[in-house]
Phi, psi and omega in degrees: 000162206235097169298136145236152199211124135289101203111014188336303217259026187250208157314282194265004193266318150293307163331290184317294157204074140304295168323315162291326136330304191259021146301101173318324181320317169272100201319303241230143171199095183261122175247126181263140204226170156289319178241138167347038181005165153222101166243063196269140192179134206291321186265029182250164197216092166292114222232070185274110193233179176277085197279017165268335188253058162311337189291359182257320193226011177281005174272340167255029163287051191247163131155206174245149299293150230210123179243117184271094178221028182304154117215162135226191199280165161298317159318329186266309184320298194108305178192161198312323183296300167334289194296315237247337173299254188324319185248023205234276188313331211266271203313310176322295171305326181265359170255353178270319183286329170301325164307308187291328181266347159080062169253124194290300228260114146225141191221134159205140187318120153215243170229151136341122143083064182268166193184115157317357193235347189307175181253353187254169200287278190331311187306281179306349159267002197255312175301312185309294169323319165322320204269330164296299186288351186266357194259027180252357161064042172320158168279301187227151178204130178239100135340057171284119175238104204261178167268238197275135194256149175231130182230149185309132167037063153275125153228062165268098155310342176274330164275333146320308195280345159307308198273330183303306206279330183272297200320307183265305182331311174323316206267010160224060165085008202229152152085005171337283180290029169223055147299162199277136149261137167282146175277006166295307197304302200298313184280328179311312185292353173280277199311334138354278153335297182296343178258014150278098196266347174306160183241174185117239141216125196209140166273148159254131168253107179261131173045221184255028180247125174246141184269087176301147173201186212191110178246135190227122177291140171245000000 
């Protein structure tokens, strides 16, 4: 199979796909990035584009299957305006040029209690997405919506001290469905996902942690 991966550069997006490197399933593993990598690998395809200008690089969005796991903090961003470019337009735009190009397979990362109705900013948009992408009519779309990511030598203090506080919560029975997911898991449960050809509604469960997701036939 033929990857394409938005988010190359992130937490779960180097999890993702490093994995995706050593899958034999996988020929091909094209990543669109802003900035150079230092990544070597015969199967890899570095794609550096401008994500303001699709019209430069939606032709090369081809293959089969196309994993969306761009996002960032409000703190990186600067502002609301900022944040919502990068985890609402950027993405939109690269599911949209994956449509147009006949990419079977889509899967993308979103949030817990993401909800197009929501009153908090991060929720509705994180729904709004969701709600867009499914009206683009994928052969297949898997939805993952984790909680709280636990990412390697993360240094968001507040997301340490988050994962710290749910964490002893865990070891006395409370707060089981906000368990931290590690982004290893998260990208292992994607690529899963794409070798899932069933159709329907379904969750994946790795070990004792479950990734909710939602595959919808059109």
């Amino acid at each position: 199979m033929k990857a394409l991966v938005i988010g190359a550069t992130g937490a779960t997006g180097k999890d993702l796909v490093n994995q995706l490197l050593q899958d034999k399933d996988f020929e091909e593993v094209n990543i669109f990035v802003r900035k150079p990598v230092d990544i070597q690998n015969e199967k890899l395809k570095v794609h550096v584009v401008n994500f303001e200008n699709p019209e430069e690089w939606k032709s090369k969005v081809k293959g089969d299957v196309a994993f969306s796991c761009l996002g960032t903090t409000l703190k990186a961003a600067g502002s609301k305006e900022a944040q919502r470019k990068v985890d609402f337009d950027y993405q939109y735009e690269f599911a949209k040029a994956a449509k147009e190009n006949n990419v079977g397979d889509y899967i993308l990362v979103s949030a817990y209690g993401a909800n197009p109705k929501s009153k908090i900013f991060y929720s509705k948009m994180k729904g709004e997405l969701e709600e867009v992408v499914k009206k683009l009519h994928f052969e297949k779309i898997t939805i993952f919506k984790p909680g709280m990511l636990e990412r390697k030598d993360s240094d968001r203090t507040g997301e340490v001290l988050g994962s710290r506080i749910i964490k002893f919560a865990n070891k006395l029975g409370l707060l089981e469905s906000q368990k931290p997911l590690p982004t290893d898991v998260l990208a292992k449960a994607m690529i899963k996902s794409s070798k899932i050809k069933s159709n329907g509604y379904s969750s994946i469960k790795l070990g004792n942690i479950f990734c909710f997701s939602e595959k919808i036939a059109q």
